[in-house]
Residue frames relative to the residue before (quaternion, step in Angstrom):
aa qw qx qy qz dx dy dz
X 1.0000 0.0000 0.0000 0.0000 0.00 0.00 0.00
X 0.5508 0.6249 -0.3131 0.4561 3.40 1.09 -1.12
X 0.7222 0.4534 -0.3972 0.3393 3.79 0.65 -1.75
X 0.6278 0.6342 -0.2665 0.3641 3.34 1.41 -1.74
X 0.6417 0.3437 -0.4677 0.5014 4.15 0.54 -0.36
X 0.6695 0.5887 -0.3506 0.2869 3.64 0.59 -0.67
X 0.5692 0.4505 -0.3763 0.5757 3.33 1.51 -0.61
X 0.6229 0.5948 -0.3791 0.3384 3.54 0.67 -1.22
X 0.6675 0.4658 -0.3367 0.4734 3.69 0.86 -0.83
X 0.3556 0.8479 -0.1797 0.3499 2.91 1.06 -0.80
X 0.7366 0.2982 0.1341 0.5921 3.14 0.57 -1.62
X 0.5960 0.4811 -0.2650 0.5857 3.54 0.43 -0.88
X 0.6364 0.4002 -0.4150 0.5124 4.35 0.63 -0.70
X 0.6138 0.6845 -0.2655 0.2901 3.61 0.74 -1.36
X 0.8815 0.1385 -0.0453 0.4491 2.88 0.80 -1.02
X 0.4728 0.4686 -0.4318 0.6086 3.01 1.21 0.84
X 0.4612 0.6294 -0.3591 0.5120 3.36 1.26 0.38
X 0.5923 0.6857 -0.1172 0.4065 3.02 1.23 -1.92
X 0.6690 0.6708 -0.0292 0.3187 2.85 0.91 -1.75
X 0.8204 0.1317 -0.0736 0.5515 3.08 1.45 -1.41
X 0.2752 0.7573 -0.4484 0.3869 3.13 1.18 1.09
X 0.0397 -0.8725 0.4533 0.1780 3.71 0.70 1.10
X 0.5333 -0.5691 0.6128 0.1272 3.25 -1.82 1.04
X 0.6966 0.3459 -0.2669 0.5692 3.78 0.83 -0.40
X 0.0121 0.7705 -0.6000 0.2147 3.61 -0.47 1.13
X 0.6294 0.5746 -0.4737 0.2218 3.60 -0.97 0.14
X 0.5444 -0.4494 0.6245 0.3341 3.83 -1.92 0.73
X 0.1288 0.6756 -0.7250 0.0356 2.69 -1.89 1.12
X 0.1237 -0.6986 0.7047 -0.0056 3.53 -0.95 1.28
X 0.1370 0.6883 -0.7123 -0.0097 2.99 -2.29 1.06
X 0.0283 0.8077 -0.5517 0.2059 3.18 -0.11 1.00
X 0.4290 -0.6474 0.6287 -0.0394 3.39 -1.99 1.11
X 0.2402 -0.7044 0.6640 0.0723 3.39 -1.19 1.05
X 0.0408 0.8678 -0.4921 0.0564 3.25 0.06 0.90
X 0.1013 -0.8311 0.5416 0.0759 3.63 -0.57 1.07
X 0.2033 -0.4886 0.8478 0.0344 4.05 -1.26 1.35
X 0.8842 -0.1439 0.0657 0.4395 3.09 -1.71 1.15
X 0.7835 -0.1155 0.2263 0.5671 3.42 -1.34 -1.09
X 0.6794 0.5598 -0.3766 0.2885 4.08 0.31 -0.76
X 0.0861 0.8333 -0.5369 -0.0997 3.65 -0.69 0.76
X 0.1923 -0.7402 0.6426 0.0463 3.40 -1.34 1.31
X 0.4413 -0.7027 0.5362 0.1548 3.41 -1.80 0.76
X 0.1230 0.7840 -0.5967 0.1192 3.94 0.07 0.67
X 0.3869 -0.6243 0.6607 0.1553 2.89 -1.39 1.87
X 0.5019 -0.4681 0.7165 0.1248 3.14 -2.11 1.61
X 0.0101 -0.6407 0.7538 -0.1458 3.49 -1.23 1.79
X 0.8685 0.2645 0.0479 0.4165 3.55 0.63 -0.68
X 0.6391 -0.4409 0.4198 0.4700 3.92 -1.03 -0.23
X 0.0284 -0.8558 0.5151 -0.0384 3.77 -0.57 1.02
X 0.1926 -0.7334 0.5784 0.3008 3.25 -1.05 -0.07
X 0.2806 -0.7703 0.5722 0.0228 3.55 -0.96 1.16
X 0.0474 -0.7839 0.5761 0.2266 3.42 -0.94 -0.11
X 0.8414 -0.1608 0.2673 0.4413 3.61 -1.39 0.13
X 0.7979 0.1970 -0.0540 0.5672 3.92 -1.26 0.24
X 0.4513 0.7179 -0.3500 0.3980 3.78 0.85 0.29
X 0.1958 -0.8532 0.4828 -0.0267 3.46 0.27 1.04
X 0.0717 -0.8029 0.5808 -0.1133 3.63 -0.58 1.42
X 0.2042 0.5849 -0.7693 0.1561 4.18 -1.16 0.81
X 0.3444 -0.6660 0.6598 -0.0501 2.27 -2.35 1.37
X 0.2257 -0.7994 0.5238 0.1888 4.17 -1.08 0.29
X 0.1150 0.6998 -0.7041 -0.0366 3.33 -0.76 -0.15
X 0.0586 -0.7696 0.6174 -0.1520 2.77 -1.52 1.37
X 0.0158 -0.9111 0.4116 0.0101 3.67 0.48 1.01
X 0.4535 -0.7470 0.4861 -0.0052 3.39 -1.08 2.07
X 0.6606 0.3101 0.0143 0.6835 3.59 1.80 -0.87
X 0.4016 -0.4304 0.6475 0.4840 3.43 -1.75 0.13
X 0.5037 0.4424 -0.7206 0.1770 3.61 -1.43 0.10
X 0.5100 -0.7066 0.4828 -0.0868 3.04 -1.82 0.76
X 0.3877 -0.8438 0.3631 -0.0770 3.07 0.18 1.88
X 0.2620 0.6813 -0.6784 0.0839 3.90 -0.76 0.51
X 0.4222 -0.5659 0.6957 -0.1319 2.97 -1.89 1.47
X 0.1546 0.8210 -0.5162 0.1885 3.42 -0.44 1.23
X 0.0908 -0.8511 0.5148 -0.0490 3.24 -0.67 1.01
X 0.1712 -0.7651 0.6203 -0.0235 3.44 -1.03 1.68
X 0.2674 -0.6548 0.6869 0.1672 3.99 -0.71 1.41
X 0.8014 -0.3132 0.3808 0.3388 2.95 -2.41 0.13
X 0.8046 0.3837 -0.2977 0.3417 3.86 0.66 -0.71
X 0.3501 -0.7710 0.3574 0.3941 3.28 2.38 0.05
X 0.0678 -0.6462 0.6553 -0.3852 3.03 0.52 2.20
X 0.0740 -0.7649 0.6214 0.1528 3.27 -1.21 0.25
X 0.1247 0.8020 -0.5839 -0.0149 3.79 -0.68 0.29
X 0.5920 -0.6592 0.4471 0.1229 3.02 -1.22 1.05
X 0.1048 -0.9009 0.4079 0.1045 3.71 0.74 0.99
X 0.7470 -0.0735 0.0439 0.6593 3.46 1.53 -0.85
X 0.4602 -0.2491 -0.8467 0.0965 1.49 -2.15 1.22
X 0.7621 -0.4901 0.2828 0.3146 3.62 -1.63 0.69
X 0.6154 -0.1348 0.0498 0.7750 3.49 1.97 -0.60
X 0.6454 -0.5574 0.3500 0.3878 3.31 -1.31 0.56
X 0.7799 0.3763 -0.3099 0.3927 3.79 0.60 -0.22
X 0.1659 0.5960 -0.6039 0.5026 3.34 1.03 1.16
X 0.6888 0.3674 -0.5607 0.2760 3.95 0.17 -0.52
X 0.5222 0.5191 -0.3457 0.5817 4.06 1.31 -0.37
X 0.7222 0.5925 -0.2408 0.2636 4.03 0.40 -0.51
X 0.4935 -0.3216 0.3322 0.7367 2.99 0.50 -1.48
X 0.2341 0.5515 -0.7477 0.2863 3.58 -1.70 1.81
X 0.3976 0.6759 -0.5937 0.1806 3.07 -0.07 1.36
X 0.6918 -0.5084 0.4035 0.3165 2.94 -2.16 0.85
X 0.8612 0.1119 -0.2737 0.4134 3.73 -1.30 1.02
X 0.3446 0.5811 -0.5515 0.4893 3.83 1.03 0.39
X 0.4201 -0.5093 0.7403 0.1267 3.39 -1.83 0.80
X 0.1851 -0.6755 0.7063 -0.1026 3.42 -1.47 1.52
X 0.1045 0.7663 -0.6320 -0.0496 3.43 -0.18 0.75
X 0.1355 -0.7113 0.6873 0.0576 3.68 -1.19 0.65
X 0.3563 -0.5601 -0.7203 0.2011 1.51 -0.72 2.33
X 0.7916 -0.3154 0.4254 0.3049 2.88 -2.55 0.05
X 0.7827 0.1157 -0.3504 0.5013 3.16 -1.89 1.16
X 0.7699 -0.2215 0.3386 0.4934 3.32 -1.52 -2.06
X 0.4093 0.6429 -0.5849 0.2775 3.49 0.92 0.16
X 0.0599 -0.6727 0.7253 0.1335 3.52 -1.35 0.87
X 0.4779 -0.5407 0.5318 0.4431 3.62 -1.71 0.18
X 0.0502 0.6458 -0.7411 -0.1768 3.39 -1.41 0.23
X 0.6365 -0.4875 0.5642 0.1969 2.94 -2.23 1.95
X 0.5762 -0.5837 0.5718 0.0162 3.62 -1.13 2.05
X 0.3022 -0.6661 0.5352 0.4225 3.48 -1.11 -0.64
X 0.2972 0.5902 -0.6006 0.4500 3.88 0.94 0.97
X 0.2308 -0.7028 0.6670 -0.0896 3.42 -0.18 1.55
X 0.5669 0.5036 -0.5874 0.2826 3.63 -1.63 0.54
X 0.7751 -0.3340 0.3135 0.4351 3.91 -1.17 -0.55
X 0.0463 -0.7668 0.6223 0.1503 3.52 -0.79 1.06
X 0.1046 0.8253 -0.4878 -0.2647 3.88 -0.29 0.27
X 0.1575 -0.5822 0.7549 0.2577 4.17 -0.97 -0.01
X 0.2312 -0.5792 0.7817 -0.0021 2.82 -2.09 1.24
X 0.1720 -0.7112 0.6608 0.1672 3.47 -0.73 1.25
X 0.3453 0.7900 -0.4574 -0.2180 3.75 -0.70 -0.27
X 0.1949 -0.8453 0.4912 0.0786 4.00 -0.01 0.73
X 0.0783 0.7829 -0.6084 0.1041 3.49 -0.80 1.05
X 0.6008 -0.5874 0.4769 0.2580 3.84 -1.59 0.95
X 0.7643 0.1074 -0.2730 0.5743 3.36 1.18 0.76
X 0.5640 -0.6846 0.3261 0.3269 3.43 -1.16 -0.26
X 0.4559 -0.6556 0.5203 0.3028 3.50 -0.38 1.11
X 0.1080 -0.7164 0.6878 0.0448 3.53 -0.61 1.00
X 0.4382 0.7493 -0.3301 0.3708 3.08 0.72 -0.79
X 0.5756 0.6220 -0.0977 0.5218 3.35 0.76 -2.21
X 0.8271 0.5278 -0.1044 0.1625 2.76 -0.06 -1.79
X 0.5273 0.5916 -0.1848 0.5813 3.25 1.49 -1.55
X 0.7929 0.3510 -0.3020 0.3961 3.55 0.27 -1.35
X 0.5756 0.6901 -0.2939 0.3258 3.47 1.14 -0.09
X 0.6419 0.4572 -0.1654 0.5930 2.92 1.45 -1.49
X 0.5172 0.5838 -0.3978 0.4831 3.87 0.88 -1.03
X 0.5512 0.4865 -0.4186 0.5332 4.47 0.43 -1.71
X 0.8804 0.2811 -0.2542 0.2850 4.02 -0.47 -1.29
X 0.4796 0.4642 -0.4278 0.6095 3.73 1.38 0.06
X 0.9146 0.2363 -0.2981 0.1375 3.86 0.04 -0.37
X 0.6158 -0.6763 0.1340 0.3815 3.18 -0.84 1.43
X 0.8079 -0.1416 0.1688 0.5466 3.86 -1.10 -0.05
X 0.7948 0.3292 -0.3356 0.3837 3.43 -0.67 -1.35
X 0.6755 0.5041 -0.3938 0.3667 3.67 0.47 -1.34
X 0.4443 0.7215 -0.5116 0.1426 3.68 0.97 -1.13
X 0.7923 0.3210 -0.1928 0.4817 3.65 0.10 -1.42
X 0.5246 0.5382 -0.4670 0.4660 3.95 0.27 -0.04
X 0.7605 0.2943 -0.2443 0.5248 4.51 1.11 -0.84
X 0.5240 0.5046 -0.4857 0.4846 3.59 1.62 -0.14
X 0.5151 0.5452 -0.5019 0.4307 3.71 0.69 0.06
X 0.8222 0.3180 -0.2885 0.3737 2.82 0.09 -1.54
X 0.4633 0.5493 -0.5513 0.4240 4.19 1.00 -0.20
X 0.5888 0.5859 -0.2841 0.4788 3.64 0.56 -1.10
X 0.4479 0.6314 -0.2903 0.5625 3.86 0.85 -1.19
X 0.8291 0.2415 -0.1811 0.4706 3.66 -0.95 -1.83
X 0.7941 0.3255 -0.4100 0.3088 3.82 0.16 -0.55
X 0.6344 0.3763 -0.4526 0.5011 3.35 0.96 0.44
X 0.5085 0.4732 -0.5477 0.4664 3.88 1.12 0.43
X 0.7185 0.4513 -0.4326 0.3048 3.49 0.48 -0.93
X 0.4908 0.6432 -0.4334 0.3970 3.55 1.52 -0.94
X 0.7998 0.2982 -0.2313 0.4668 3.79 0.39 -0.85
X 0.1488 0.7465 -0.4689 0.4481 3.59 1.45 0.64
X 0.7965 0.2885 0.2789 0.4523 2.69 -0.31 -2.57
X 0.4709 0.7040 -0.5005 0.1791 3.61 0.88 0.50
X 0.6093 0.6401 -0.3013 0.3581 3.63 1.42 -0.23
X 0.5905 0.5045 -0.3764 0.5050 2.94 1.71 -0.16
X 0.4159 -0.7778 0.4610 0.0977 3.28 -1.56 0.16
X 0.4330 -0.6628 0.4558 0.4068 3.55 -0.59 0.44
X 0.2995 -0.7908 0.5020 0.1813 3.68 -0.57 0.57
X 0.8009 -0.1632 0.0024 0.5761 3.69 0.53 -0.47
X 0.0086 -0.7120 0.7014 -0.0339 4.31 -1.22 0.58
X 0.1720 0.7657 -0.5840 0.2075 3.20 -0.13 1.46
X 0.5948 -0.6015 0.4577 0.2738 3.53 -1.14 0.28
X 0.1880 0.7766 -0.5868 -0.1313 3.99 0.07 -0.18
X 0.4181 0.6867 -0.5537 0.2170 3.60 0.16 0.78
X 0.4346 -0.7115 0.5343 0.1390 3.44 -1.15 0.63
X 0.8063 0.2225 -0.1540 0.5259 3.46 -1.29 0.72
X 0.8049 -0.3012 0.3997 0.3189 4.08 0.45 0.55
X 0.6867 -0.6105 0.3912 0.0520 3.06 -1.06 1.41
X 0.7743 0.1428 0.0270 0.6159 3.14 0.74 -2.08
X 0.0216 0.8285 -0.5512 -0.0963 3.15 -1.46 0.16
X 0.5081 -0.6590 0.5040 0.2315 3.45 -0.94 1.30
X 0.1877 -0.7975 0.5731 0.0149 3.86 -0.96 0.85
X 0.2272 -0.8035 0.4782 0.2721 3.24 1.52 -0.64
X 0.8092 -0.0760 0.0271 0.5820 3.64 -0.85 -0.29
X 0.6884 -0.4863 0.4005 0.3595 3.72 -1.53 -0.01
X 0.3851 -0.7404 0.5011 0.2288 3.45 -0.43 1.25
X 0.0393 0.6137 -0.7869 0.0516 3.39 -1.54 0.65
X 0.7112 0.4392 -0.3871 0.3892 2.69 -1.84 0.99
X 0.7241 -0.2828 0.2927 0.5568 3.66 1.41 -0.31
X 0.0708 -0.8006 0.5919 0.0605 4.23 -0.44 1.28
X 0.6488 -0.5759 0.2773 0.4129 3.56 -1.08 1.09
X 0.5259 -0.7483 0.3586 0.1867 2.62 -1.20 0.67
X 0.5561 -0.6384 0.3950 0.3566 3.91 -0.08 1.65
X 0.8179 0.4166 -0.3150 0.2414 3.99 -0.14 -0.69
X 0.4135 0.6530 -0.4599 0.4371 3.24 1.70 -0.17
X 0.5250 0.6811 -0.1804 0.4775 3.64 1.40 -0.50
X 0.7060 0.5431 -0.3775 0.2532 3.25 0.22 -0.70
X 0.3903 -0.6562 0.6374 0.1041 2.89 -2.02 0.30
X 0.3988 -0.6831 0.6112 0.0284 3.71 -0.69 1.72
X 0.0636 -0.6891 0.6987 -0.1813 3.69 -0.63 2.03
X 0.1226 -0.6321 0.7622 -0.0662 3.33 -1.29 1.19
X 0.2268 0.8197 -0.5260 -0.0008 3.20 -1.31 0.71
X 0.4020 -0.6180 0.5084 0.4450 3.90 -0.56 0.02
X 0.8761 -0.2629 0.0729 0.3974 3.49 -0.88 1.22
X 0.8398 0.0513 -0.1081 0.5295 3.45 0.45 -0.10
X 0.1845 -0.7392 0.6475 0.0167 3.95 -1.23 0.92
X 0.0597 0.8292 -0.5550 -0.0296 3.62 -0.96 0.40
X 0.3288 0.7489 -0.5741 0.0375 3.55 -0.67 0.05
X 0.3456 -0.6818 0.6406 0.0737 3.67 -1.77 0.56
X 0.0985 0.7733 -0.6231 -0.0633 3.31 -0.69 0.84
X 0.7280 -0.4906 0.4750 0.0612 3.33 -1.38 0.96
X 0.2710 0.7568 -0.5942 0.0281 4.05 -0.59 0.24
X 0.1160 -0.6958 0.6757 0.2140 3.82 -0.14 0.76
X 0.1735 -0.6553 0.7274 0.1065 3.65 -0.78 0.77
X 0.1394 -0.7624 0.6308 -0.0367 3.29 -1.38 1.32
């Protein structure tokens, strides 16, 4: 009887082990060139910020697991664009695990316009693919002006349905894995090549599904 609870526990650790073994895995960097007078510094985006004009923004992804990242971006007039993947059939293309995704691609970096007002990015990553998501995505770039803002709701809509989907699950680890400091001083405007965003990054683990919203008061 004794051998039989021991195996039983046994089991019962294992898979509750199993359990917390997260399917959603992957590096993410966001980070700002920010220029004060002539001096420019890089500061990873953790939180809601306030930016201003001539402000220069790139993103990373860097995936540790198959699960399946999207990057979304909502402007002051509540456009929506699909920042990552780069188009939706990249997940059949090229989506592999430990490759660097920069958004945008290569050394392009965004720089903050002078449309001033609320920029937000929706990260959300999940152990499968949000068709769902997806449809309403592909449905926003097929439809003509007027309809536009009537399917950016409803995109807006699914990512707070899937959030309460997937709300029992938890984020398992958000750690930093960069080296040498957070901020960094650049001194005068770089040319020739801007730092590179993944030396930054932060290492997310989750159980099937990840979410987060980040905030840009654009000044």
């Amino acid at each position: 009887m004794r051998r039989l609870i021991l195996v039983a526990a046994i089991l019962i650790t294992s898979l509750a082990a199993a359990q917390q073994k997260p399917n959603v895995s992957f590096e993410w960097a966001f980070a700002t060139l920010s220029a004060a007078g002539k001096e420019y510094t890089l500061v990873p985006i953790v939180r809601d910020t306030t930016l201003r004009t001539g402000d220069q923004l790139k993103m990373m992804v860097r995936l540790k697991t198959d699960c399946f990242v999207y990057v979304l971006h909502e402007n002051p007039a509540g456009e929506i664009s699909l920042r990552f993947p780069y188009d939706l059939k990249q997940f059949t293309t090229d989506y592999k695990i430990g490759k660097n995704y920069f958004i945008p691609k290569g050394r392009d970096w965004f720089k903050l316009d002078t449309s001033t007002g609320r920029e937000t990015f929706y990260v959300v990553a999940s152990g499968k693919r949000l068709l769902d998501l997806e449809v309403l995505l592909s449905k926003y770039n097929d439809a003509d002006g007027p309809k536009k803002p009537g399917v950016a709701k409803d995109i807006l809509a699914e990512i707070r349905n899937v959030r309460k989907s997937f709300k029992t699950f938890t984020t398992l680890a958000e750690r930093p894995i960069s080296i040498g400091g957070n901020v960094r001083g650049l001194g005068k405007e770089p040319t020739g090549g801007l730092p590179d965003v993944s030396q930054i990054a932060t290492e997310i683990s989750a159980n099937n599904f990840y979410g987060k919203t980040f905030t840009i008061d654009h000044k």
